[in-house]
KEKE-3310 file (N, C-alpha, C; in steps of 0.2 Angstrom, whole numbers, plus 5000, padded with zeros to 4 digits):
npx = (5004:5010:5017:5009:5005:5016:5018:5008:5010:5022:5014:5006:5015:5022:5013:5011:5012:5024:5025:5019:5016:5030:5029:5024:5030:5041:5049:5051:5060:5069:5071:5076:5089:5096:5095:5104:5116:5119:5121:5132:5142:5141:5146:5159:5166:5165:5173:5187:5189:5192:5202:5211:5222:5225:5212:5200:5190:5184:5180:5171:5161:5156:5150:5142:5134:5127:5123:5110:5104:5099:5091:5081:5076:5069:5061:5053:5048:5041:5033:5015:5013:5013:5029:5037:5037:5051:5058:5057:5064:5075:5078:5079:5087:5101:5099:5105:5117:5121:5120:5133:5140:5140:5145:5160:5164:5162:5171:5184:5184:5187:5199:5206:5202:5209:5224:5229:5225:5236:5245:5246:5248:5261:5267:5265:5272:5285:5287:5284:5294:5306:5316:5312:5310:5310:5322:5332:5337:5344:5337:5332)
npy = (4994:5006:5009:5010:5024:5032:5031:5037:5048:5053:5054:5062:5073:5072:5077:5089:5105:5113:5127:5136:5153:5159:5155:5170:5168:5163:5173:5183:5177:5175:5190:5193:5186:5193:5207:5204:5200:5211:5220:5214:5218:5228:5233:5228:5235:5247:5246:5242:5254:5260:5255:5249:5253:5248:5245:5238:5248:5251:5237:5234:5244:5239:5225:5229:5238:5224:5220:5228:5229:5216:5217:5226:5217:5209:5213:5219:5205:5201:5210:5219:5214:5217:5219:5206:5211:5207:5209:5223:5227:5222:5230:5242:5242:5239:5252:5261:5254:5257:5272:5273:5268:5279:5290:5285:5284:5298:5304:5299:5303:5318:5316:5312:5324:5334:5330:5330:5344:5348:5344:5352:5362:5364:5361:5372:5381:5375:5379:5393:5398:5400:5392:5383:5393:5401:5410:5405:5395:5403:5411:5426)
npz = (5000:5003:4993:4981:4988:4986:4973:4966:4971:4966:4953:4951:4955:4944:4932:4934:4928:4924:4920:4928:4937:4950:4967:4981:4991:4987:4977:4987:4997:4989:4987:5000:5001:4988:4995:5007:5001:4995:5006:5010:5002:5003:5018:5017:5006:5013:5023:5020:5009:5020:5024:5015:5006:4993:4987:4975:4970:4960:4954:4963:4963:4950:4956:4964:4955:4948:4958:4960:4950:4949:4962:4958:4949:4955:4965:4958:4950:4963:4963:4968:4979:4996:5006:5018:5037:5040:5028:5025:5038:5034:5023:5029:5036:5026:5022:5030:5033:5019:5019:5030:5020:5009:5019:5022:5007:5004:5014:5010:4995:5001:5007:4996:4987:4995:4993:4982:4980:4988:4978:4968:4972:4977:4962:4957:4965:4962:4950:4950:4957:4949:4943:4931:4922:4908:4908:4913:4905:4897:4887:4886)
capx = (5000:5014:5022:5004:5004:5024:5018:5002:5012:5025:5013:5003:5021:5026:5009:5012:5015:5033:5027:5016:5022:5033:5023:5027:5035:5047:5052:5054:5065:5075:5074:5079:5092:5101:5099:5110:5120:5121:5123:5138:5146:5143:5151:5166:5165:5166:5178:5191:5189:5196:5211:5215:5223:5226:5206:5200:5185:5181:5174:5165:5155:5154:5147:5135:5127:5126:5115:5106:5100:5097:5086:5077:5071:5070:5056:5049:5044:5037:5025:5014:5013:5017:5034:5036:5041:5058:5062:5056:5068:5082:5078:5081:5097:5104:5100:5112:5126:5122:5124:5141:5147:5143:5151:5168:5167:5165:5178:5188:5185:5190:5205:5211:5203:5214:5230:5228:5226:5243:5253:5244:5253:5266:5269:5264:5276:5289:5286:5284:5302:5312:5320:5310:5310:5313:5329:5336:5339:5348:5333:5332)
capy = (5000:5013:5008:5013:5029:5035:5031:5041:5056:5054:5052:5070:5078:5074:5080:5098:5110:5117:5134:5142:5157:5156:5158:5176:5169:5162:5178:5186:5173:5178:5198:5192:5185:5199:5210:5200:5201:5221:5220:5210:5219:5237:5231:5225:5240:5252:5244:5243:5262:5264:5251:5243:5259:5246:5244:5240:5254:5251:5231:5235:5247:5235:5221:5234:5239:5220:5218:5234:5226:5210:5218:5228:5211:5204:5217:5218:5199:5202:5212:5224:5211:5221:5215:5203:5215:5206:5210:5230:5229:5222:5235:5247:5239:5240:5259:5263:5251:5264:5278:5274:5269:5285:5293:5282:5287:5306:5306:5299:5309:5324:5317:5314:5331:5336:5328:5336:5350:5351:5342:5355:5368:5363:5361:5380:5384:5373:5382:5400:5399:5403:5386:5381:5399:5403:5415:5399:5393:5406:5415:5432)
capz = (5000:5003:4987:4981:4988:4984:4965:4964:4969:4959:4944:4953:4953:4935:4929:4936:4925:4926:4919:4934:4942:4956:4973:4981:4996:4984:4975:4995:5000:4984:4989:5006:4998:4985:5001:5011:4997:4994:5012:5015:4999:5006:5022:5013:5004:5020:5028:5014:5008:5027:5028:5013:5002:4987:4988:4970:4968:4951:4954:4971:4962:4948:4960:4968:4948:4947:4964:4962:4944:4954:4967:4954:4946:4963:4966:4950:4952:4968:4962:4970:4986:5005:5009:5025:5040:5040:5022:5026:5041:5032:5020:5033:5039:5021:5021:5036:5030:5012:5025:5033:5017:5007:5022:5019:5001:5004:5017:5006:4990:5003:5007:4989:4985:4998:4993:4975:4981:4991:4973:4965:4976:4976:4959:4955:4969:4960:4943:4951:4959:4941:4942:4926:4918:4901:4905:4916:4899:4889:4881:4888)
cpx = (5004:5017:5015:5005:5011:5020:5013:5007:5017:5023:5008:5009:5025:5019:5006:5015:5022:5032:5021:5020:5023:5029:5029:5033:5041:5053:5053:5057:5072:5075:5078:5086:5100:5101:5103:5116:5124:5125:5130:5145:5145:5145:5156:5168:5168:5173:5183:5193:5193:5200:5214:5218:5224:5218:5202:5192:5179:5177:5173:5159:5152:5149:5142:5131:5125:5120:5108:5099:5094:5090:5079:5073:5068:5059:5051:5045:5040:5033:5022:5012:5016:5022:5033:5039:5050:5062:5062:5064:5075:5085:5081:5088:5101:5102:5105:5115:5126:5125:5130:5144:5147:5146:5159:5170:5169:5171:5185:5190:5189:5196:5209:5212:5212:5223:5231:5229:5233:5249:5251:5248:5259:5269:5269:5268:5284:5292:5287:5292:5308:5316:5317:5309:5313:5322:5335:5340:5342:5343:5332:5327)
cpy = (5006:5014:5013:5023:5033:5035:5035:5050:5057:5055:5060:5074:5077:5076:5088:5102:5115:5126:5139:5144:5156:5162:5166:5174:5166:5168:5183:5183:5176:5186:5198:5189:5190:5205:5207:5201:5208:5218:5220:5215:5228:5237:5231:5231:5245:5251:5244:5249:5262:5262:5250:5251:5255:5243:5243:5242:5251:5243:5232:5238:5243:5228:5225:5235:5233:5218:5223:5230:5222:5210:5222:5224:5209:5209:5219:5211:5200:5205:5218:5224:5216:5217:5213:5211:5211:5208:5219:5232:5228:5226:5242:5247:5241:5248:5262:5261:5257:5271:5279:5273:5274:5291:5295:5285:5295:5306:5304:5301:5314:5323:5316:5318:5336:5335:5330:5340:5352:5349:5347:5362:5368:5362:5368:5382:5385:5378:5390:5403:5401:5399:5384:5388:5400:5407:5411:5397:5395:5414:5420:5438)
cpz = (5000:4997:4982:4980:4986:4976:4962:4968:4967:4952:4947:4950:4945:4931:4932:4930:4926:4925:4923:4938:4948:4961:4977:4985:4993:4983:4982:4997:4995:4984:4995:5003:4996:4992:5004:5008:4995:5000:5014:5008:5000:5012:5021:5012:5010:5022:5024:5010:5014:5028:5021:5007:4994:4984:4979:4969:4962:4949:4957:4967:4955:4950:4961:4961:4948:4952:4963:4955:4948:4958:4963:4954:4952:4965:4961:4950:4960:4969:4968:4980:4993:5005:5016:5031:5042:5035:5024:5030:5039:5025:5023:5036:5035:5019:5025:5036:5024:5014:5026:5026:5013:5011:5020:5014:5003:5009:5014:4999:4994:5002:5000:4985:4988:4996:4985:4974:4982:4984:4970:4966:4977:4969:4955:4962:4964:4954:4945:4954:4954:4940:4933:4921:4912:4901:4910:4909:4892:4884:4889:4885)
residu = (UNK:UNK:UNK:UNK:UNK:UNK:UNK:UNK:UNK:UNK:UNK:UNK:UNK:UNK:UNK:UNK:UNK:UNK:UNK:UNK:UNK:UNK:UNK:UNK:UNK:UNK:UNK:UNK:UNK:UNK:UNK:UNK:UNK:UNK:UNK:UNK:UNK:UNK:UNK:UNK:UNK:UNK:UNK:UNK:UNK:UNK:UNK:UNK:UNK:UNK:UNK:UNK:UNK:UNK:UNK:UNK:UNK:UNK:UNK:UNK:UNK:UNK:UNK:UNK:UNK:UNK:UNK:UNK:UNK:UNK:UNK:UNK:UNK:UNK:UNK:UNK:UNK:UNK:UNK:UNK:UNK:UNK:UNK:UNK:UNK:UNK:UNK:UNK:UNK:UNK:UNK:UNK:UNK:UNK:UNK:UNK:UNK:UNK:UNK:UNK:UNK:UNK:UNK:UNK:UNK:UNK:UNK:UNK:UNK:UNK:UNK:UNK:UNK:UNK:UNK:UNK:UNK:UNK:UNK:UNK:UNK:UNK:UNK:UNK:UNK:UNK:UNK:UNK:UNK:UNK:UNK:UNK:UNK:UNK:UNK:UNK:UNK:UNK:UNK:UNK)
# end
């Protein structure tokens, strides 16, 4: 009899149709998901802008266009459905990790502004000293 039952849902489950859409709670596990994801890559992020000076910028924020995509779709299949309050709050979470890190950036833009600024000055100091001057070189 149990062999019975094992076979009649095996012959239920191959007579499903493979192409109904996916239930919501799926696509919320999948938002829940690419947040966790943003999340741990804007962390990363954060904390490497402030330690690591060989930090490579230019794929982080390549990773980040790729989840941002991600969560788009992610939200788009989920449709016009309320999110769960754990997905909202982990929305909220992932806003003040975004927070600290466009802090990190700007403090960081400053300080390269900053250091720009002083080669800058110095190199119009350089130049204003008459070491590289035309009449250094003959021409008067």
């Amino acid at each position: 009899m149990v062999d019975q039952t094992q076979s009649n849902e095996a012959t239920i489950r191959a007579e499903k149709p493979t192409d109904l859409p996916v239930p919501r709670s799926v696509s919320h596990a999948g938002l829940a998901s690419i947040i966790s994801r943003i999340e741990q890559a804007v962390e990363e992020e954060t904390v490497a802008i402030r330690t690591d000076t060989s930090f490579d910028l230019k794929a982080s924020n390549a990773r980040k266009t790729r989840y941002l995509y991600e969560l788009s779709r992610a939200v788009k299949n989920a449709g016009s459905a309320q999110l769960p309050d754990e997905q909202r709050e982990a929305i909220m979470r992932l806003r003040e990790k975004l927070a600290r890190n466009e802090a990190a950036i700007l403090a960081h833009l400053s300080a390269v502004n900053e250091v720009a600024t002083l080669i800058q000055g110095a190199i119009q100091r350089a130049e204003a000293d008459g070491t590289y001057s035309a009449g250094e070189f003959g021409r008067r």
